[in-house]
C-alpha positions in Angstrom: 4.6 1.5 36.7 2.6 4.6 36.1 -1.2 4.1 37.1 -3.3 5.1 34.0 -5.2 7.9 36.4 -1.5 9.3 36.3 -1.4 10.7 32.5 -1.3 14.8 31.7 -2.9 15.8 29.0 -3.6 19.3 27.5 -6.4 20.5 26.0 -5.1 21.0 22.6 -7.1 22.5 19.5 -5.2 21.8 16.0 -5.7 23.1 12.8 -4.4 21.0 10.3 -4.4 21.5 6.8 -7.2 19.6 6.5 -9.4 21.7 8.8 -9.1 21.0 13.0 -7.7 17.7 14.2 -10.3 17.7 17.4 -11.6 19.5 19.8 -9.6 18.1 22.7 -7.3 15.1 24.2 -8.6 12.7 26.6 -8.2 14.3 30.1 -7.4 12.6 33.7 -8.3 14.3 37.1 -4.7 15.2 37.1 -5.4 17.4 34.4 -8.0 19.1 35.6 -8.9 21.8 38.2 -10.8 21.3 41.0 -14.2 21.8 39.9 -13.1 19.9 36.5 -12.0 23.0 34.3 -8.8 22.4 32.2 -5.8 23.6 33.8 -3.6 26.4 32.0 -0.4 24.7 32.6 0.8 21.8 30.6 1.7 19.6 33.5 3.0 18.9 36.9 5.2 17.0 36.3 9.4 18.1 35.5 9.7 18.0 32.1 12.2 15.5 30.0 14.7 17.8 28.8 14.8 19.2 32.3 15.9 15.9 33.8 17.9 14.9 30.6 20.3 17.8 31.6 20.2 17.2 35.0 20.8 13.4 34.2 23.8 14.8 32.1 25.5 17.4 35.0 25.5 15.1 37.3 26.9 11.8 36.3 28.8 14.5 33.4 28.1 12.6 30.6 26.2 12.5 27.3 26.5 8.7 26.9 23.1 7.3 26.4 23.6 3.4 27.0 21.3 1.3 24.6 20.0 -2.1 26.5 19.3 -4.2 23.6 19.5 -7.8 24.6 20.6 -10.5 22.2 20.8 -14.0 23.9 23.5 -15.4 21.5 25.8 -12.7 22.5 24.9 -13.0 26.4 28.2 -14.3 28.6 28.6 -17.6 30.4 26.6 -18.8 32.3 23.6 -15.7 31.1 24.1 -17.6 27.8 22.8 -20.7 29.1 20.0 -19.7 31.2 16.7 -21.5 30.1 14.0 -18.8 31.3 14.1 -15.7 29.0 12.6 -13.6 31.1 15.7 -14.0 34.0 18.3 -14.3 31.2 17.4 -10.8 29.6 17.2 -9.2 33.3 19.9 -10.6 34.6 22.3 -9.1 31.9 21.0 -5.9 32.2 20.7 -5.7 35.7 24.5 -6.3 34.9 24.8 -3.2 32.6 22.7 -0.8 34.8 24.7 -1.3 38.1 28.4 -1.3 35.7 27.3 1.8 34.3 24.2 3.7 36.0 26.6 7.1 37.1 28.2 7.1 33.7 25.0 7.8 31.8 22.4 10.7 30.6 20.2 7.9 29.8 18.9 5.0 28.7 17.6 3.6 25.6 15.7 0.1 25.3 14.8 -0.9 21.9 11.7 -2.3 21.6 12.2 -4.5 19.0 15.1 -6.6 21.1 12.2 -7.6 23.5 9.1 -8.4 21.0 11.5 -11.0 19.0 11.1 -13.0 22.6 7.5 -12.7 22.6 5.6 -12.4 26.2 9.1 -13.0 28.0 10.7 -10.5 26.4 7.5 -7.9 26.9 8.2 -9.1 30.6 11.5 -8.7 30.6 11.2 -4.9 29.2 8.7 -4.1 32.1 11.4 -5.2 34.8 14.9 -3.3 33.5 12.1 -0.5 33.4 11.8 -0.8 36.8 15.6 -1.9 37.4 16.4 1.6 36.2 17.3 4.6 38.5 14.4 7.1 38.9 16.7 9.9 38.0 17.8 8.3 35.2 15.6 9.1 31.8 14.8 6.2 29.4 14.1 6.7 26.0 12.2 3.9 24.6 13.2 3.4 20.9 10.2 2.0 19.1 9.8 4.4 16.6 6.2 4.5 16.6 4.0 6.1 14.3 -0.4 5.4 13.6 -3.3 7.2 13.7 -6.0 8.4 15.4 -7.3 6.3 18.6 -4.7 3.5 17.9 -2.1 6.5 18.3 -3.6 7.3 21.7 -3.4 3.9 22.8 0.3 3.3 21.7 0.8 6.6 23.9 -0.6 5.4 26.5 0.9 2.3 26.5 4.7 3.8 26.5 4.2 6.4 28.5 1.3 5.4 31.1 1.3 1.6 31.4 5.1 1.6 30.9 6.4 4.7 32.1 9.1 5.4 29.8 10.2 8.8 29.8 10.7 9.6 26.6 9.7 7.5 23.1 11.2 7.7 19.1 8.2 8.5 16.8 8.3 8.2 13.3 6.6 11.5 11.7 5.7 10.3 8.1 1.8 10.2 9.0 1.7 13.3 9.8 1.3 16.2 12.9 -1.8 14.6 14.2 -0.9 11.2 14.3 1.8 12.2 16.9 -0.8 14.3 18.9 -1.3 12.0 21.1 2.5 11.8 22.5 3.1 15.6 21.7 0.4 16.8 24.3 2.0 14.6 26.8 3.9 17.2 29.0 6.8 16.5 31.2 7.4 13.6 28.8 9.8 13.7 25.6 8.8 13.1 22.0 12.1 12.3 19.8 11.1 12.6 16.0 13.3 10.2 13.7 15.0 12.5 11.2 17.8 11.5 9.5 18.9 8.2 10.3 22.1 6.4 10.5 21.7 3.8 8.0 23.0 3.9 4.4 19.3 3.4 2.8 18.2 6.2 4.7 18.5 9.0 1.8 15.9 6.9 0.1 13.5 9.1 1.1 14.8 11.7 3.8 16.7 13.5 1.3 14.1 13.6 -1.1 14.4 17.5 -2.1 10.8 19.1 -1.8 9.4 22.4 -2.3 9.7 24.4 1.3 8.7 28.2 3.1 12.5 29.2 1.9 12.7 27.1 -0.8 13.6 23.7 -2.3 15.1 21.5 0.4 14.7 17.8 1.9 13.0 16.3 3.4 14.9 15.7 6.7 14.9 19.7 6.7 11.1 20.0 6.5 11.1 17.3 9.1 13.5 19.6 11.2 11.8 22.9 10.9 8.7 21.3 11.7 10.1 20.0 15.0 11.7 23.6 15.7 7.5 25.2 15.5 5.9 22.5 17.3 6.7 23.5 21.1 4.5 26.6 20.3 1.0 24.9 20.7 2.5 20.9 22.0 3.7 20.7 25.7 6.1 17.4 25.3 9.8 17.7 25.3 10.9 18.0 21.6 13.5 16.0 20.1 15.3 14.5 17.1 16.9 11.5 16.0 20.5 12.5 13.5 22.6 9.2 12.9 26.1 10.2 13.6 27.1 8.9 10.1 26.1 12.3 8.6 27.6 14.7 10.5 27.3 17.6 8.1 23.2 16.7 8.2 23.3 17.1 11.8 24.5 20.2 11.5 22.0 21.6 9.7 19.8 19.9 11.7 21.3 21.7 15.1 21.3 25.1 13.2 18.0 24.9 12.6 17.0 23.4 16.4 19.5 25.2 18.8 18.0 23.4 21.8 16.4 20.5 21.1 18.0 17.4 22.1 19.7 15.2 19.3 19.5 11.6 19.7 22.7 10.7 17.9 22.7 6.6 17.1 25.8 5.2 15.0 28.3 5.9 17.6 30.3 2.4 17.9 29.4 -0.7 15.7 28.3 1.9 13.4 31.6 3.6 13.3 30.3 7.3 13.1 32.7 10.0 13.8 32.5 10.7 17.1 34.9 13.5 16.9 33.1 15.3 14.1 29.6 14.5 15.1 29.6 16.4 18.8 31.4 19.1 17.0 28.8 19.1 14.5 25.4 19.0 17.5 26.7 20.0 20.6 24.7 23.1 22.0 25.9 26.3 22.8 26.0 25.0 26.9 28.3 21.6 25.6 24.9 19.9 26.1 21.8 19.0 23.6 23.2 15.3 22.4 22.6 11.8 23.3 24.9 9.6 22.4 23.4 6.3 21.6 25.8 3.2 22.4 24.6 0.1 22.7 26.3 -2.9 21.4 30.5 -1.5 21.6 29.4 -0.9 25.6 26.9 -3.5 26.8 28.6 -6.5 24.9 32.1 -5.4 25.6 32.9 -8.3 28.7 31.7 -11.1 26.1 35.1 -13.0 27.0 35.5 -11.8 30.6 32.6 -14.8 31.3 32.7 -13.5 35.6 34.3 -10.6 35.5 32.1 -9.3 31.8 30.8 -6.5 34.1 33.6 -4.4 34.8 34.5 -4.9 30.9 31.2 -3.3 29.9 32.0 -0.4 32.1 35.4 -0.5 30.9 34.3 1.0 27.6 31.6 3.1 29.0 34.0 5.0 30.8 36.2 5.1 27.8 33.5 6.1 25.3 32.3 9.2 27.9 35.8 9.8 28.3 36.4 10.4 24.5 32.9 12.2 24.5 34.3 14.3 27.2 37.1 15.2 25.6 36.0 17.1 22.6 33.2 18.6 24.8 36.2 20.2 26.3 38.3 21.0 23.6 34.7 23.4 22.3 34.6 24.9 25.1 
């Protein structure tokens, strides 16, 4: 993993409504100059959308494959495997070799590796490292705090950790994301509007706007469209493929940024109208989010479960593939 001396951070100054924010981030050596002034670039290092596309030419796919290990579901003889720790990496050791050139990505879900306590934390920290380095991985803890306890969670995911790319939840505010927004090279996906039924509880609450009455998924949208002004991080979104005329909007009002689209699958989101609905103008601009139709597709295959889960990879990019043709 990343050594902490590793992280980027820009000097930032933000004006928030409430007056400025701070003076400044935290900064490393590798942030500054060589006699210690702050460097005018955001970072070194390539940035996440960058390698997200790159990711995406080259194994041509927009499948983002979701490693969310649930031991009940694991085949024989993962299933009966006392230590936790070898259990959880041995199955997706399984899914990463079955599927590593049919993927943009991955996404590890945090909360599928806390439920085993410390061997699950360890487990996490291997299939990090089990992962191909040109491979992006999102993690999918849809963080959101304040102040230093921000910082540390940003450190954590994307020093400690490494991950490419985590889901933040924006209800706190613009400077409780700071932290993971003045992380260049890396990729900040902002939950939006959500693939679950209960999620018009409050993202579509309608609320007075610059252009008028709108909701709140909208507000949360255009403020995701401004932000790359003044924050170097790779802006995304998260749009549940179960609203497909949300995403939309969404895309309309964020041309580029990439669209984690969860709901594909077990879900059952249309696929069909949902890349229709958020592909960019290049065919790009979406990850699609499987995780349980792919990685627990060879539960009765028992030996063989491995060429089963890339059995409906390969189908599931296939289908993607398809309609990104047919918009062409």
């Amino acid at each position: 993993m990343a050594a902490l001396s590793q992280r980027r951070r820009v000097y930032v100054h933000y004006e928030g409504q409430n007056g400025p924010y701070r003076d400044g981030l935290a900064l490393s050596a590798s942030a500054r100059g060589a006699e210690g002034s702050v460097k005018s670039n955001v970072s070194e290092s390539r940035a996440f959308g960058d390698r997200l596309i790159e990711a995406a030419r080259a194994n041509d796919s927009l499948l983002c494959v979701g490693l969310d290990p649930v031991r009940s579901r694991f085949p024989s003889p993962l299933d009966a495997e006392p230590d936790v720790t070898r259990a959880i990496v041995s199955f997706n050791t399984g899914v990463i070799a079955a599927t590593s050139d049919l993927v943009c990505a991955y996404k590890p879900n945090l909360g599928f590796y806390l439920a085993y306590g410390a061997a699950g934390v360890i487990a996490l920290e291997e299939t990090r490292r089990l992962i191909p380095a040109h491979i992006p991985v999102i993690l999918d803890a849809k963080v959101g705090d304040i102040g230093s306890t921000a910082e540390t969670y940003a450190t954590g995911y994307f020093d400690t950790w490494d991950f490419d790319a985590v889901t933040v939840n924006p209800y706190l505010g613009e400077d409780s994301l700071a932290p993971f927004l003045a992380c260049g090279g890396r990729g900040v996906i902002v939950v939006c509007k959500t693939s679950n039924p209960g999620s018009s509880d409050l993202q579509n609450l309608w609320l007075d706007a610059d252009h008028g009455r709108q909701p709140l998924y909208l507000t949360v949208a255009d403020r995701v469209a401004a932000w790359p002004e003044r924050w170097p991080a790779t802006l995304g979104l998260v749009v549940g493929a179960t609203y497909p005329a949300e995403l939309a909007e969404v895309r309309r009002r964020c041309p580029d940024a990439p669209i984690l689209l969860p709901g594909i699958g077990a879900q059952a989101g249309d696929l069909e109208t949902s890349l229709r609905s958020g592909l960019d103008g290049r065919g790009l601009g979406l990850i699609v989010s499987s995780s349980r139709s792919v990685i627990y597709a060879g539960n009765n295959h028992e030996g063989n479960w491995t060429a089963a889960v890339r059995a409906a990879a390969l189908e599931l990019r296939a289908a993607i593939n398809g309609v990104r043709a047919a918009q062409v």
